[in-house]
GUMILO-97204 format. One line per 5 residues: number of its first residue (from 1); for each residue x, y, z of N, C-alpha, C. Coordinates in steps of 0.02 Angstrom, whole numbers, plus 50000, padded with zeros to 5 digits. Layout:
NUM> X Y Z X Y Z X Y Z  ... .
***
This chain:
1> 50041 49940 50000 50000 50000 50000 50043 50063 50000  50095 50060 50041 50139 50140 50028 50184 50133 49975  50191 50079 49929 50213 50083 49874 50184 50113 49826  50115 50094 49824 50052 50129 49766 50067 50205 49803  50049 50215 49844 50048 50289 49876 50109 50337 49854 .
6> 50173 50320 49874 50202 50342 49837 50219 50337 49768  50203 50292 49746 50200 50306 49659 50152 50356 49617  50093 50354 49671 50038 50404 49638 50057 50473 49657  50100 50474 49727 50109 50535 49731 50170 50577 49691  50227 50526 49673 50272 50539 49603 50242 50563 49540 .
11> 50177 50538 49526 50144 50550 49474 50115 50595 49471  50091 50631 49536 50045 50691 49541 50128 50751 49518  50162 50731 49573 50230 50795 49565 50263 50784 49463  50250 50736 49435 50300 50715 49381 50232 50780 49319  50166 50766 49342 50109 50808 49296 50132 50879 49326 .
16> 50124 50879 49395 50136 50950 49415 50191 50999 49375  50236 50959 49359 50307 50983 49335 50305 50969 49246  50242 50932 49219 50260 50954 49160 50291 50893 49130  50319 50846 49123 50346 50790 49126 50309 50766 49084  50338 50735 49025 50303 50683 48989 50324 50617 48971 .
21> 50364 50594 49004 50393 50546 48998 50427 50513 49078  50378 50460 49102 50391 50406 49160 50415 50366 49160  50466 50353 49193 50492 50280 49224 50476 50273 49288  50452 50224 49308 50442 50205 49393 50478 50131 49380  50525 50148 49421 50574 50065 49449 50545 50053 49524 .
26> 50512 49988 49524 50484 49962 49611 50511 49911 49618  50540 49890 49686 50569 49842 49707 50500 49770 49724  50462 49802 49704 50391 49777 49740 50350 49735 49672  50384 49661 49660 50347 49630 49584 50270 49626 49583  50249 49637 49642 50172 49627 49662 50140 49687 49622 .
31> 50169 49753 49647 50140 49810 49627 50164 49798 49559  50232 49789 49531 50215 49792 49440 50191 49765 49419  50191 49689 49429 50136 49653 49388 50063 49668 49378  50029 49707 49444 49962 49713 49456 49967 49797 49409  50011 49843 49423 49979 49899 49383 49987 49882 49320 .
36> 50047 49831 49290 50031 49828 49232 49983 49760 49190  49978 49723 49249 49898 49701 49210 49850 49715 49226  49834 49781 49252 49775 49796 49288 49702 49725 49311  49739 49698 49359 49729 49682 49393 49730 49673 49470  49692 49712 49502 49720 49748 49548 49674 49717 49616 .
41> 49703 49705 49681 49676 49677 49739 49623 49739 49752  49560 49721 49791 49523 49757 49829 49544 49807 49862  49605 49794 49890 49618 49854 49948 49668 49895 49922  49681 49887 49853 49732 49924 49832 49692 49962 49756  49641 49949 49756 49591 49963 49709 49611 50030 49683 .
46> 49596 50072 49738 49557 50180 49716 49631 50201 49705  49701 50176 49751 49743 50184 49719 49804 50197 49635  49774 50119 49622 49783 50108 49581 49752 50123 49519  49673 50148 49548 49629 50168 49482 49667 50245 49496  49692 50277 49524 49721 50353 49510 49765 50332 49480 .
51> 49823 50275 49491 49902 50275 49453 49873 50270 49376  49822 50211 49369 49811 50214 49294 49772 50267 49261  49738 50307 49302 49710 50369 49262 49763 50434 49262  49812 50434 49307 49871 50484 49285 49919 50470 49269  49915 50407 49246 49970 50380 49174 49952 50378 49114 .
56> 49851 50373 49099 49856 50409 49020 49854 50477 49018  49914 50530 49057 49920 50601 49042 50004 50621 49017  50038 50537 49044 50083 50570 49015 50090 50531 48920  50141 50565 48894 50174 50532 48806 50188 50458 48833  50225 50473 48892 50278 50372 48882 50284 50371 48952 .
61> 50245 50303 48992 50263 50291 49049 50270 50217 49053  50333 50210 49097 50341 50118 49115 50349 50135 49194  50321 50047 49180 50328 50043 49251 50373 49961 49261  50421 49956 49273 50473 49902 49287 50487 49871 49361  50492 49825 49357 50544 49781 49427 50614 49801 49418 .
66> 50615 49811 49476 50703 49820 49491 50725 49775 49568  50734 49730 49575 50779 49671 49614 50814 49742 49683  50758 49738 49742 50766 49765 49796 50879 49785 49787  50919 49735 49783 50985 49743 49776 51024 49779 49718  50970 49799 49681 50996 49836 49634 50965 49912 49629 .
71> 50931 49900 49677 50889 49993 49679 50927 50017 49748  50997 50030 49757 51009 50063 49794 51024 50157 49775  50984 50171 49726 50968 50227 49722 50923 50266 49781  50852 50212 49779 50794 50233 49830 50798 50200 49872  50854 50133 49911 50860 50147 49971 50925 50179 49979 .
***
């Protein structure tokens, strides 16, 4: 759940700023697989219906796995 949260809230700041082009790297395969098959759990539902409605605003957005040991960017 604070994975979706902060991703939607990246997405609110990435529109705010104008941005047309997303990458989101998550250490979290649960959350990529589900935003990108929109298929999405109950409790992660209203979330995720914002990530996918402020991802058709930008030109080009992905959303990828990145192996917790290789994202030592964001930790």
């Amino acid at each position: 759940m604070a994975q979706s949260m902060a991703v939607r809230a990246a997405l609110f700041f990435a529109k705010a700023h104008n941005l047309t082009h997303v990458w989101i790297q998550s250490d979290s395969l649960v959350f990529v697989l589900a935003i990108n098959s929109k298929t999405w759990p109950m409790e992660l539902y209203e979330v995720l219906m914002d990530i996918a409605l402020l991802s058709s605003t930008f030109s080009v957005i992905c959303f990828s796995f990145i192996p917790r040991h290789q994202n030592s960017l964001a930790n």
